[in-house]
One Martini backbone bead per residue (centre of mass of N, CA, C, O) as a GRO file, in nm:
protein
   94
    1UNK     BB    1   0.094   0.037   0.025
    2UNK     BB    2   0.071   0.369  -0.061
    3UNK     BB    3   0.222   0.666   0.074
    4UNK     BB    4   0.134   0.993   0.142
    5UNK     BB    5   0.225   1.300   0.168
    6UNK     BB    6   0.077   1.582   0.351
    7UNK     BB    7  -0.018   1.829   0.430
    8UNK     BB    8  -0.232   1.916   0.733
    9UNK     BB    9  -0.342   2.224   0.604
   10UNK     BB   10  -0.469   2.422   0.428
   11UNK     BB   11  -0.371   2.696   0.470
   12UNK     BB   12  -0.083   2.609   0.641
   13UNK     BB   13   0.236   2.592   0.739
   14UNK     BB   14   0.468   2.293   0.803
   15UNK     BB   15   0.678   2.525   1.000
   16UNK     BB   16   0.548   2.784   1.138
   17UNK     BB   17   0.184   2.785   1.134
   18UNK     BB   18   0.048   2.950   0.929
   19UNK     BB   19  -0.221   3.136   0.845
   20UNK     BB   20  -0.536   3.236   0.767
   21UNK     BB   21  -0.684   3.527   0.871
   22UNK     BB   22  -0.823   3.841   0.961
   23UNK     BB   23  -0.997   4.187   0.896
   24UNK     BB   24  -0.980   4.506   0.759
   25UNK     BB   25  -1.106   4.695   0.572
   26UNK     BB   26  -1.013   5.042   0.531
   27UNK     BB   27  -1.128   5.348   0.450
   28UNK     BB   28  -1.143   5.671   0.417
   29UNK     BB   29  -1.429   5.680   0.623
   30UNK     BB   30  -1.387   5.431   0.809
   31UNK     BB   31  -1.498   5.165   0.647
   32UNK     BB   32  -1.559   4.843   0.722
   33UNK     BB   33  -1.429   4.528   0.568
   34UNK     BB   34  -1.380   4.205   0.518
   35UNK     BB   35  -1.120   3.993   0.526
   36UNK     BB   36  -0.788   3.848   0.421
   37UNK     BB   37  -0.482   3.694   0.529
   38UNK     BB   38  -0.218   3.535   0.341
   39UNK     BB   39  -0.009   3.349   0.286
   40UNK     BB   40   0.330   3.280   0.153
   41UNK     BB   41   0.260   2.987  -0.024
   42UNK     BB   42   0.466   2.658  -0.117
   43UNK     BB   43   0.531   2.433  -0.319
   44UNK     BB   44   0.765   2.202  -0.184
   45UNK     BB   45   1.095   1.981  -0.249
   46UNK     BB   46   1.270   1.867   0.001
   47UNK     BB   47   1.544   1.786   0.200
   48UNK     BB   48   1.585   1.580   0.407
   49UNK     BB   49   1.815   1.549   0.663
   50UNK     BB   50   1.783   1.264   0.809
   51UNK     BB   51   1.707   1.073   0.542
   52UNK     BB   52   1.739   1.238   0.233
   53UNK     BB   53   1.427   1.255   0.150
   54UNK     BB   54   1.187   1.373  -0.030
   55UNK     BB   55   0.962   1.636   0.067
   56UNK     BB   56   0.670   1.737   0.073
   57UNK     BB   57   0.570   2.087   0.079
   58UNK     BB   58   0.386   2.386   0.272
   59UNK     BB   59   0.551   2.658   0.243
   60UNK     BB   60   0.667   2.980   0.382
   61UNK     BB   61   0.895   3.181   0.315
   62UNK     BB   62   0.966   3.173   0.635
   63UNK     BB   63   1.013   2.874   0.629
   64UNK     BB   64   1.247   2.836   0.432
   65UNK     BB   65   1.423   2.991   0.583
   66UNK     BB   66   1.440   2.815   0.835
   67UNK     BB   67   1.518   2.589   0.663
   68UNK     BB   68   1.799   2.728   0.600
   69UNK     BB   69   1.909   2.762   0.852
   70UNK     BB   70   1.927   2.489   0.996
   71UNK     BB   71   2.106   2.358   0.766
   72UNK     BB   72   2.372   2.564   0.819
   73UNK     BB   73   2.371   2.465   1.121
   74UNK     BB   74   2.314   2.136   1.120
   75UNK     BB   75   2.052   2.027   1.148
   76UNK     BB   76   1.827   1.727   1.238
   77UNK     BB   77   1.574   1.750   1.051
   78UNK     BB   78   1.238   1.570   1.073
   79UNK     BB   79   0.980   1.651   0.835
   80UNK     BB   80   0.770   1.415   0.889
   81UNK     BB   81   0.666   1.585   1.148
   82UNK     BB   82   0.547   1.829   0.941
   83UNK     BB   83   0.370   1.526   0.801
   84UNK     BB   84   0.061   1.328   0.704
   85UNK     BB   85  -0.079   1.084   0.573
   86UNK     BB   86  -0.367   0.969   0.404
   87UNK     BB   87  -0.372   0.713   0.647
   88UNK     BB   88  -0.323   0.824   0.925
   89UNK     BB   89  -0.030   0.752   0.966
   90UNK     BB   90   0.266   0.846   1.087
   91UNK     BB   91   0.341   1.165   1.096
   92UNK     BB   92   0.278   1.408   1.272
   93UNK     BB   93   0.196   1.708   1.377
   94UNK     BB   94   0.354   1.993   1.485
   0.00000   0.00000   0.00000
């Protein structure tokens, strides 16, 4: 049985754990309406530093950032923990 790996929920960074919020646009007026502040979320192919291969990830230019400081750094991130299977076994979400 083959499992694929995949972010933990849409609109949300696999690494830093942004999400969209919610906000309001603000007018001349001062009249206030409804808005969304999305994320810059990107699908990325990583290359895990734990095990060598890579994980699909959907991840946001701060997390990219993040996870190119840890590589940088040394750290032996295993990004597994922060994506979960499609049939529910495997990595928790972080």
């Amino acid at each position: 049985m083959r499992r694929y790996l995949t972010a933990r929920m849409a609109n949300t960074c696999a690494i830093t754990g942004k999400r969209t919020t919610t906000g309001h646009n603000v007018s001349h007026s001062k009249c206030a309406t409804n808005r969304t502040f999305k994320p810059n979320l990107q699908k990325k192919t990583l290359i895990n530093p734990a095990t060598g291969r890579p994980v699909k990830l959907t991840v946001s230019a701060r997390g990219l950032r993040t996870f190119k400081k840890w590589v940088k750094e040394g750290k032996k991130v295993d990004l597994t923990k922060f994506t979960r299977t499609t049939d529910g076994s495997g990595g928790l979400s972080a």
